[in-house]
C-alpha positions in Angstrom: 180.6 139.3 86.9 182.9 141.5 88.8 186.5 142.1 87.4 187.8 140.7 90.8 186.1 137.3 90.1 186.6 137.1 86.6 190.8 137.7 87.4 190.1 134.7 90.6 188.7 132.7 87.7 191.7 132.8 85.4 194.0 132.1 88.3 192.3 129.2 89.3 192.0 128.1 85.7 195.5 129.0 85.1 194.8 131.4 82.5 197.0 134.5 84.7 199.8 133.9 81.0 197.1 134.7 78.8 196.2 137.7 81.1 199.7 139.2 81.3 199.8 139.3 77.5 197.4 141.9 77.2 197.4 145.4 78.6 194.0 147.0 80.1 194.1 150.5 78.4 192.0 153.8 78.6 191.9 155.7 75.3 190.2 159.0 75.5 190.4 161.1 71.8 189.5 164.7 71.2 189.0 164.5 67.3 187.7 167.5 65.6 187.1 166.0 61.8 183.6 164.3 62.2 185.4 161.4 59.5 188.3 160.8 61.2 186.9 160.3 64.4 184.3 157.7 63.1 188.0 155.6 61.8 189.0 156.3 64.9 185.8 155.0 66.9 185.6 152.1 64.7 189.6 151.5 65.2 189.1 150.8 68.8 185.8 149.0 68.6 187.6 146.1 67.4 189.7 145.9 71.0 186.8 147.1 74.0 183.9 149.2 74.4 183.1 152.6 74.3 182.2 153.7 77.8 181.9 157.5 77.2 181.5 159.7 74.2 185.1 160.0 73.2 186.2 157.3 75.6 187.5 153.5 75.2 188.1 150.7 77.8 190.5 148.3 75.3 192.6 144.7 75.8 196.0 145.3 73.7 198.8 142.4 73.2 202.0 143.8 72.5 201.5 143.9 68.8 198.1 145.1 68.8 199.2 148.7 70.6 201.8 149.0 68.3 199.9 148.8 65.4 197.0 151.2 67.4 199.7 153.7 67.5 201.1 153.7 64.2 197.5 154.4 62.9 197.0 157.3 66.1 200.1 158.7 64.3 198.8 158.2 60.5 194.9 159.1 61.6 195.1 162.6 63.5 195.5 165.6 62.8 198.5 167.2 64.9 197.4 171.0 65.5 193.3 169.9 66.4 193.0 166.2 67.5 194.5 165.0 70.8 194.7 161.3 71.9 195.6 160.1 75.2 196.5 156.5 76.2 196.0 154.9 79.6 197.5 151.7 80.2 196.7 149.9 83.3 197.9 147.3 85.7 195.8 144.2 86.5 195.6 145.6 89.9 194.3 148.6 88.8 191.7 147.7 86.6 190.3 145.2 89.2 189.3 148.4 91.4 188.1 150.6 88.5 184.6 151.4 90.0 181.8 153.4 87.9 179.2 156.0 88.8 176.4 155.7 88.0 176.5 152.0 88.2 174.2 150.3 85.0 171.4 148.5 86.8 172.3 148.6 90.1 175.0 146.2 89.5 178.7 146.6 88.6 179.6 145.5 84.9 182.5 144.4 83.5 182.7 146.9 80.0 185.6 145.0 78.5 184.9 141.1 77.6 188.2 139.5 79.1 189.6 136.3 77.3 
């Protein structure tokens, strides 16, 4: 399912509240400690998918970023780790395209709710 219909879908279901509570984000990591960067894979993993080695397609709430954050701040290491955070508009994420594409079809990477 393309992310164009699946956002068509929750406007006709009325789901477009739901939607605007959660930020599409990008999270690419440059973690040199081989143990901190599995907490940090496994941190993520709980809000999206991995889509490249050190990168993260994630649905945040409010709260959920926040908290993603704090334990950025706590986890790395601040002279060898790096951590950068994309946040993206509906809009944007809609015309997020991927090369090669899986299959020969588009997929979504990030299950939307």
């Amino acid at each position: 399912m393309t992310r164009e219909l699946v956002f068509v879908l929750m406007l006709l279901n009325g789901d477009v509240n739901m939607r605007a509570r959660k930020t599409f984000c990008v999270v690419a990591y440059d973690i040199v400690d081989n143990k901190r960067r599995e907490r940090f894979s496994h941190i993520l993993a709980r809000y999206g998918k991995r889509v490249n080695y050190s990168v993260y397609e994630c649905f945040f709430t409010d709260g959920q970023y926040a908290e993603v954050m704090k334990q950025i701040v706590e986890l790395i290491d601040r002279k060898s780790d790096s951590v950068i955070c994309y946040p993206m508009c509906v809009n944007c994420y809609t015309k997020i395209e991927y090369f090669p594409e899986k299959s020969g079809k588009k997929t979504s990477s990030v299950d939307v709710y």
